[in-house]
C-alpha positions as CSV (number, residue, x, y, z in Angstrom):
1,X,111.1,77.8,103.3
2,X,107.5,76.0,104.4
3,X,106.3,76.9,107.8
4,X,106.9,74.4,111.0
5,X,104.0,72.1,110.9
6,X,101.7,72.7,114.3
7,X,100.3,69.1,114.4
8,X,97.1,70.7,114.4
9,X,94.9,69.3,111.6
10,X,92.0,70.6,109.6
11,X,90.2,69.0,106.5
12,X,90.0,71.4,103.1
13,X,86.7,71.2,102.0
14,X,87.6,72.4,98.6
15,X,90.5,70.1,98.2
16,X,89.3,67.2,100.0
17,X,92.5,67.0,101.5
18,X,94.3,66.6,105.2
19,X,95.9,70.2,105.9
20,X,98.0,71.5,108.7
21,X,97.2,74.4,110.3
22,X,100.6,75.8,108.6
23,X,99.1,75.6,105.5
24,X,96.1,77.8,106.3
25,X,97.2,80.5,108.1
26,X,99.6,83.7,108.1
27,X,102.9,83.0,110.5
28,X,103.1,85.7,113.2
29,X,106.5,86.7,111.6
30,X,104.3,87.6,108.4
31,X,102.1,90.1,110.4
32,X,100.7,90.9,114.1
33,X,98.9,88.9,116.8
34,X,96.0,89.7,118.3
35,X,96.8,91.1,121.0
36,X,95.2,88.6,123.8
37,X,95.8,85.3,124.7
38,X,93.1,82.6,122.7
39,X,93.0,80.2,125.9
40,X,94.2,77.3,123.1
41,X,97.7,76.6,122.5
42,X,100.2,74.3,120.7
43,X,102.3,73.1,123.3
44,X,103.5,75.9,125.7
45,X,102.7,78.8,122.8
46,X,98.5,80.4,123.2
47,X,97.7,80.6,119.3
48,X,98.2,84.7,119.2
49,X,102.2,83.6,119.2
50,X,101.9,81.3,116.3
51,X,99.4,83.2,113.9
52,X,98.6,86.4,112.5
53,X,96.0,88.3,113.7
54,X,93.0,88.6,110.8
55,X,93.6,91.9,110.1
56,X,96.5,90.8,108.6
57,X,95.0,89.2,105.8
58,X,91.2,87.7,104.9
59,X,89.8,84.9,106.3
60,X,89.3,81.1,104.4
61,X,86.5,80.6,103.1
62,X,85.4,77.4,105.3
63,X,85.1,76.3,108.6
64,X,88.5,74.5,110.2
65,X,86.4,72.8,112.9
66,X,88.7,74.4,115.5
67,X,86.8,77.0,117.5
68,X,87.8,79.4,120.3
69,X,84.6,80.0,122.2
70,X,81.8,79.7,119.6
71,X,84.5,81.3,117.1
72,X,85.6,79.0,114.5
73,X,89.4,79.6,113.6
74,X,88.5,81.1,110.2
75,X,87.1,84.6,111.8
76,X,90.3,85.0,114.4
77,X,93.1,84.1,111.8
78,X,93.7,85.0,108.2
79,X,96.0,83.8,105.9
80,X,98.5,86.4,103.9
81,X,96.4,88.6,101.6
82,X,98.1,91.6,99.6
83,X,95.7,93.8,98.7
84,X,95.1,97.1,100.4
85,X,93.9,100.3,98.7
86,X,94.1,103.9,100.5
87,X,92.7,106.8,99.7
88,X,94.0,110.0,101.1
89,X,93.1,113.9,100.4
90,X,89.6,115.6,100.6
91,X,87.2,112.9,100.6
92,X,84.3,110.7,101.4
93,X,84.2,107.0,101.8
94,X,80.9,104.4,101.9
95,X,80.3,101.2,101.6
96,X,77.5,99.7,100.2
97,X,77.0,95.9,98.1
98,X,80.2,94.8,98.8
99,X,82.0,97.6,97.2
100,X,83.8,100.6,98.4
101,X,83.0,104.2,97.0
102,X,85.7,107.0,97.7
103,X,84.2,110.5,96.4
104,X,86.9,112.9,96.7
105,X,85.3,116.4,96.6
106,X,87.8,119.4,96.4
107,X,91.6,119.5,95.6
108,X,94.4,116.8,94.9
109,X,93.7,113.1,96.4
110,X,95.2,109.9,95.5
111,X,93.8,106.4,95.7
112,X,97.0,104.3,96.7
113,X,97.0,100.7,95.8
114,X,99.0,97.8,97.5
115,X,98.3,94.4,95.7
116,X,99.5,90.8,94.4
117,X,95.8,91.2,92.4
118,X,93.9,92.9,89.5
119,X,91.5,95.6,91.3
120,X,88.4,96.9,89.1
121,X,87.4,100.4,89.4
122,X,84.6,102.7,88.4
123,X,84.5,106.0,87.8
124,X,82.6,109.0,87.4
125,X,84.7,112.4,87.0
126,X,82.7,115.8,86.5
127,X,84.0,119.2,85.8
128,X,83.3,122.5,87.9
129,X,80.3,124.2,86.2
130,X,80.4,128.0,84.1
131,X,79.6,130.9,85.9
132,X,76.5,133.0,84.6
133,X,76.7,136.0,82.8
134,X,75.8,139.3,83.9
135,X,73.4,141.6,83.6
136,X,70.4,139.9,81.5
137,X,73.0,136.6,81.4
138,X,73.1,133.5,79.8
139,X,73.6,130.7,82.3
140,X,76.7,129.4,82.7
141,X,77.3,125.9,81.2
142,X,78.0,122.6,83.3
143,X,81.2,120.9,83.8
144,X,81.7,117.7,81.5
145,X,80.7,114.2,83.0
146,X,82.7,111.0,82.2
147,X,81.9,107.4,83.9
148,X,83.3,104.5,83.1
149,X,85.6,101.8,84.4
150,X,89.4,100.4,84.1
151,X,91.8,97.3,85.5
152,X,94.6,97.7,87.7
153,X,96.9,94.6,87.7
154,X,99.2,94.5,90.9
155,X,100.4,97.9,93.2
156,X,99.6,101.9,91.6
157,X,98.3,105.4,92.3
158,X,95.1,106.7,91.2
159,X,95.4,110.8,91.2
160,X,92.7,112.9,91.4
161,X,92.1,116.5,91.0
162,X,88.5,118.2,91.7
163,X,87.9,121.3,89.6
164,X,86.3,124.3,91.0
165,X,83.2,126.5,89.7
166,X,84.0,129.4,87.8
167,X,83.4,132.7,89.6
168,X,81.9,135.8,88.6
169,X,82.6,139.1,89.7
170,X,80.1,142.1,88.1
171,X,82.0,144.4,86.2
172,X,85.1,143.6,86.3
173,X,85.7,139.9,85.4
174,X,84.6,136.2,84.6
175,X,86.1,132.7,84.0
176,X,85.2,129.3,82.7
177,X,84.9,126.2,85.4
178,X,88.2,124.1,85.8
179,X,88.5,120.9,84.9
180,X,88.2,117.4,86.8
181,X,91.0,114.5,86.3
182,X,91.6,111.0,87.1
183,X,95.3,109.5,86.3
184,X,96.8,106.6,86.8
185,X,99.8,104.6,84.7
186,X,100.0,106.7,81.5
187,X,96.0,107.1,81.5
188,X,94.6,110.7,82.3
189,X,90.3,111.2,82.3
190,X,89.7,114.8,82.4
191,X,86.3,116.2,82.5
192,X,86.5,119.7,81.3
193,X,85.1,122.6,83.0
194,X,81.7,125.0,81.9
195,X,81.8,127.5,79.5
196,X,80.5,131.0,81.3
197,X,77.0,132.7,80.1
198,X,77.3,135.5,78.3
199,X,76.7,139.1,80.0
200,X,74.0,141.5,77.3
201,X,75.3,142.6,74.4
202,X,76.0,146.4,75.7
203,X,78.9,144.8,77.5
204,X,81.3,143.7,74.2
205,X,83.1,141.3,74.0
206,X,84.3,138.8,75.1
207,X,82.3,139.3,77.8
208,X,79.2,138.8,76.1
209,X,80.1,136.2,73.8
210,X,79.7,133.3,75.9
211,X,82.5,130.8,75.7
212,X,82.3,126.7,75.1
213,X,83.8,124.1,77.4
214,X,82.4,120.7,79.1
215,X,78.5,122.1,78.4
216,X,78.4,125.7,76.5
217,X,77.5,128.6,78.3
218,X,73.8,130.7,77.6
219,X,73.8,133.7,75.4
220,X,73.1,136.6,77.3
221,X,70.2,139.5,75.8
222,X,70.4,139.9,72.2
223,X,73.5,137.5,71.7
224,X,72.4,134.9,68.9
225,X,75.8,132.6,69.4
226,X,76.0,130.0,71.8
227,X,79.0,128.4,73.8
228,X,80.1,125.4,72.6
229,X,79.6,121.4,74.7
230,X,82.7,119.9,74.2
231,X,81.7,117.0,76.1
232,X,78.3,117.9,76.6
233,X,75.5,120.0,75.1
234,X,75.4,123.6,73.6
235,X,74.2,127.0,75.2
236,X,71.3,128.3,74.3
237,X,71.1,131.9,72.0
238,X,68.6,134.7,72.6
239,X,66.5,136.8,70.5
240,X,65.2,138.9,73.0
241,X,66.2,142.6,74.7
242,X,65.2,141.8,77.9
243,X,66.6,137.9,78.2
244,X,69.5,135.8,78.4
245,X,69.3,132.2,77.6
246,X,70.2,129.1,79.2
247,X,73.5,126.9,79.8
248,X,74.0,123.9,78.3
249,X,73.6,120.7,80.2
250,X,75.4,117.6,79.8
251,X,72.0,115.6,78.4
252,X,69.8,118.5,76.9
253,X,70.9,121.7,75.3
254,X,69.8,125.6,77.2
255,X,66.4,127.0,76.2
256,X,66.7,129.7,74.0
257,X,65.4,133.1,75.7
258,X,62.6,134.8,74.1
259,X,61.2,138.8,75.0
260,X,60.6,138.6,79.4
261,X,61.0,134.7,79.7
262,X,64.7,133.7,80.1
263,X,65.8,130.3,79.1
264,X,66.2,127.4,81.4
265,X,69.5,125.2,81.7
266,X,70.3,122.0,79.7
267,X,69.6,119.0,81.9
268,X,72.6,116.7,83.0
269,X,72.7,112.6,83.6
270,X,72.7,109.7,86.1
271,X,75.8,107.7,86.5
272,X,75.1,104.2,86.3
273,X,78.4,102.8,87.3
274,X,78.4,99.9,89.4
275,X,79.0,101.0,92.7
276,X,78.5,104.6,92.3
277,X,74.8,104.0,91.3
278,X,74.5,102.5,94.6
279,X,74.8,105.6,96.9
280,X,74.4,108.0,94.2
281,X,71.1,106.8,93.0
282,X,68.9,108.8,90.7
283,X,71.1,112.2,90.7
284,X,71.9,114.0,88.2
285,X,75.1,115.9,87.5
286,X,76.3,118.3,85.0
287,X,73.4,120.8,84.6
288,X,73.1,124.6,83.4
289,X,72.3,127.4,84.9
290,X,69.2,129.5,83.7
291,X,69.1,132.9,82.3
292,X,68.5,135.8,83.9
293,X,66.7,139.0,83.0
294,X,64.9,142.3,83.9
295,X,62.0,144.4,83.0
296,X,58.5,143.8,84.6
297,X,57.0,141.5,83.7
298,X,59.7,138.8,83.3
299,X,60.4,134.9,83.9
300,X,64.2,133.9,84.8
301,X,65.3,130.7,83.8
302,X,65.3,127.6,86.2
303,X,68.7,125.8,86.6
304,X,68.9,121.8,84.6
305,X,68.6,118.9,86.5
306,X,72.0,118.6,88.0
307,X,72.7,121.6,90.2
308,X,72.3,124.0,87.6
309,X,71.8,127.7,89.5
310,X,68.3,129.4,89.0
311,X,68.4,132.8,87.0
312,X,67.4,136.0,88.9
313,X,64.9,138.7,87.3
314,X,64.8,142.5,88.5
315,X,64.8,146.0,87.2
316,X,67.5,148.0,88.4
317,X,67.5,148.1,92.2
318,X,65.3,145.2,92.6
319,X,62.0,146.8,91.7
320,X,59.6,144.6,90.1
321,X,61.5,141.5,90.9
322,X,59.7,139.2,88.3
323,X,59.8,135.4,88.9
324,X,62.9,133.7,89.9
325,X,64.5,131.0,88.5
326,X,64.6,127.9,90.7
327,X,68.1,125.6,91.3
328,X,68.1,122.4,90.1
329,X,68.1,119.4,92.4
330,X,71.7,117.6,92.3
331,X,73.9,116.1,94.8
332,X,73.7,119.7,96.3
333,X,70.7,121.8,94.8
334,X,71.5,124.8,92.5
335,X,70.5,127.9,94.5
336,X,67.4,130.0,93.3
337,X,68.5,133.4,91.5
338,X,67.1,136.5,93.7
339,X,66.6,140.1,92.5
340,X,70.1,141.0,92.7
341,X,72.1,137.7,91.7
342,X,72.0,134.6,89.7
343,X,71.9,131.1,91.9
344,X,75.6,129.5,92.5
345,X,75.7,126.0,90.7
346,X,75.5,123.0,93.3
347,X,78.4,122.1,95.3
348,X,80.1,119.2,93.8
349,X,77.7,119.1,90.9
350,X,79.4,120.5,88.1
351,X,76.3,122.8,87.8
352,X,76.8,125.8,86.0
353,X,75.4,129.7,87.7
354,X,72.0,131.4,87.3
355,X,72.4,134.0,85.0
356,X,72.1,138.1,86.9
357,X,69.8,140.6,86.6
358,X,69.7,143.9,85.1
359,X,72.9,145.6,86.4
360,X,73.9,142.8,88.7
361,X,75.8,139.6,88.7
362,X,75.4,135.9,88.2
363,X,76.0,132.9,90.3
364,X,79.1,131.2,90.3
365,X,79.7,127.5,88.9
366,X,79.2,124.3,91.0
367,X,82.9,122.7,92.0
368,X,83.3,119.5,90.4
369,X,83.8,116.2,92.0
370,X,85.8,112.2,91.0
371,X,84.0,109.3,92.5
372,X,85.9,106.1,92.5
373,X,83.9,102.9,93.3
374,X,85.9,99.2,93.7
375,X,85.0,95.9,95.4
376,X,85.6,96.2,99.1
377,X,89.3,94.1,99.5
378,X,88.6,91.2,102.0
């Protein structure tokens, strides 16, 4: 059934035709007035009974040439619009250009979609980074990095999951980074999480072997095998007594570590999505932590480009510290190794840990994060 006309009349610029006002806008029983009363009305009824408020809907796109105030009719009423999208969960939201970017950074989230239309989105989905090894460690690898983009035609659910770091614990235990997802329809991105660095070779395996995953994690002293990038790049192997080597990062493989200068992590990329790259610009994600090492005197890895964690040097009880290995810069910074512990990956980075000292541990992995980006809906 058409709407009741309202006998007020407004000439479509991009028609060239005589409209009624029915034509244009939403009918209050299609949303919610505004609240007030306009000071204009059709016979007895102020507007706000016979139209939806804006927020109902977008605006036209021209002027009618009926104002309230100095307001032309176009920014008080809309007319019906479908096309809401909600995120929900552990998250961020900016805008920026015209689009939207949602940046959900720790647990489950969904991106709910309500729309008559075909929505773009853009993505960028990065793995929680590898822990470092112990005790003259290999870095720990970075999470794997995916960006790209997809069509949604009409209503869905985007899920999300954000992978943590893998964590450390001297002694006793040690565990790759979890993986990083995106879902929707039958479609599942996952970004797969850092191999660890490998502890010395004294320790046996599989500690000291260190283990592939998104980026491979570092060999640790005297371990000539590397983890494995499965999305990314290799770990590197050492040749030395006294040095572990460095995780891989998602652009550049780890340094190898040669006798009293640990490697450095593999570097990670820029995501050059559309709308990501606009409040994201210039930061890497996805790099490896640096090795770590003892023995005076003695050069720990720095952590990739990416929030890779910086590798710690000491002896045994922190004498003769060495020089530490310094975090990468990321979203959040890789931390520096110290005399007793490798540097935790960035926050959010997908950074892999700082491989530990004589006798001591490494950091722990960077979490992951998903980044969706999508023209704001008007």
């Amino acid at each position: 059934m058409s709407n009741p006309t309202t006998n007020y009349k407004t000439f479509n610029q991009t028609t060239s035709l005589i409209q009624d006002l029915s034509g244009i806008f939403l009918p209050l029983s299609l949303g919610n007035n505004i609240g007030y009363d306009t000071g204009y009305k059709v016979g007895s009824n102020d507007l706000r009974n016979i139209f939806a408020s804006l927020g109902a809907g977008t605006p036209i796109s021209y002027n009618t040439g009926y104002k309230v105030g100095s307001n032309d009719l176009r920014n008080i009423f809309a007319p019906y619009s479908n096309n809401i999208i909600t995120p929900s969960g552990t998250f961020t939201s900016n805008t920026s250009g015209g689009y939207t970017i949602v940046s959900f950074t720790g647990g489950s989230g969904t991106l709910t979609i309500n729309s008559s239309i075909s929505n773009t989105f853009y993505y960028l989905v990065v793995g929680g980074g590898g822990p470092g090894g112990a005790d003259f460690g290999g870095g720990g690898g970075a999470g794997g990095v995916l960006q790209g983009t997809f069509s949604i035609n009409g209503s869905n659910t985007i899920n999300t999951a954000v992978g943590a770091g893998g964590v450390i614990t001297f002694s006793t235990s040690t565990q790759n980074g979890e993986d990083s997802s995106l879902s929707y329809s039958s479609t599942t991105i996952t970004a797969i999480g850092g191999g660890y660095g490998g502890w010395s070779s004294g320790w046996g395996s599989p500690k000291n072997q260190p283990q592939s995953g998104g980026c491979g994690g570092g060999g640790g002293s005297s371990i000539t095998v590397a983890g494995s990038g499965l999305q990314g790049k290799n770990g590197g192997i050492s040749g030395s007594t006294f040095g572990g080597a460095g995780g891989g990062g998602m652009d550049t493989a780890g340094i190898n570590a040669i006798q009293f200068i640990s490697g450095s992590g593999g570097n990670g990329i820029i995501c050059t999505q559309t709308g990501i790259s606009l409040i994201y610009p210039s930061t890497f994600w996805g790099g490896g932590g640096g090795g770590g090492l003892g023995q005076s005197p003695s050069v720990a890895g720095n952590g990739g480009l990416g929030g890779g964690g910086g590798g710690a040097s000491s002896d045994t009880g922190g004498i003769n510290p060495g020089t530490q290995g310094i975090g990468g810069s990321g979203l959040n910074s890789g931390q520096n190794g110290t005399a007793t512990k490798g540097g935790n990956g960035g926050i959010n980075t997908g950074g892999g840990g700082g491989g530990g000292p004589q006798l001591n541990s490494g950091g722990n992995g960077g979490s992951g994060i998903v980044v969706i980006a999508y023209l704001t809906p008007v």
